[in-house]
N, C-alpha and C positions, 0 to 999 in steps of 0.2 A: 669661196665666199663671195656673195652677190652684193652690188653698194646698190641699196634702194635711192632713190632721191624723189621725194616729194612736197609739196608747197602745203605748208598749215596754213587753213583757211578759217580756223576760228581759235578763241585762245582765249582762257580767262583766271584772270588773277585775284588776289586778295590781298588787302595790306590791310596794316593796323597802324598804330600808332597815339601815344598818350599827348601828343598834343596837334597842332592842325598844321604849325610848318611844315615837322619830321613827315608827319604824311604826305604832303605836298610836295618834298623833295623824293619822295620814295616812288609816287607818281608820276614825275617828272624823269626820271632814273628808265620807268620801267617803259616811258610812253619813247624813249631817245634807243632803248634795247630792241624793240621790238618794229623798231623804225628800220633794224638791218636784216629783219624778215622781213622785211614787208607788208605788215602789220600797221594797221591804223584802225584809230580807236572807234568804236561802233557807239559805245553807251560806257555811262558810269554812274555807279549808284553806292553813297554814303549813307551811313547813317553815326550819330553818335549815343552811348551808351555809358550808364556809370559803374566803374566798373570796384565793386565792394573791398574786396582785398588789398589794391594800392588808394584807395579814396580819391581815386581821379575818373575823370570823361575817357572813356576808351573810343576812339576814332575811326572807321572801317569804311573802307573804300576795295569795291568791284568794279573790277576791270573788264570792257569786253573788247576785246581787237578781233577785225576780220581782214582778210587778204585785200590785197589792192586788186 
């Protein structure tokens, strides 16, 4: 059995969250994770949304990380 090893040079996440901290700390969480690849942040695109069934703002934040 052969150990590949190679460098991910692009990487994209998505979070949610019902209000704007929790999402904040969850972005914070994934931009500190991916700081041990090697990864840093290229772009980030929110938007908010209401979301019917809990009667709250649903929160959504796209992550894009590229290789150093």
């Amino acid at each position: 059995m052969g150990l590949i090893l190679e460098q991910i040079e692009d990487k994209i996440e998505c979070l949610e969250a019902f209000d704007m901290g929790t999402l904040e700390k969850k972005i914070a969480e994934q931009v500190e994770l991916n700081k041990a690849l090697m990864l840093r942040v290229h772009a980030v695109h929110h938007q908010a949304t209401f979301h019917p069934l809990h009667n709250k703002m649903l929160y959504t934040a796209i992550l894009h990380f590229k290789g150093k």
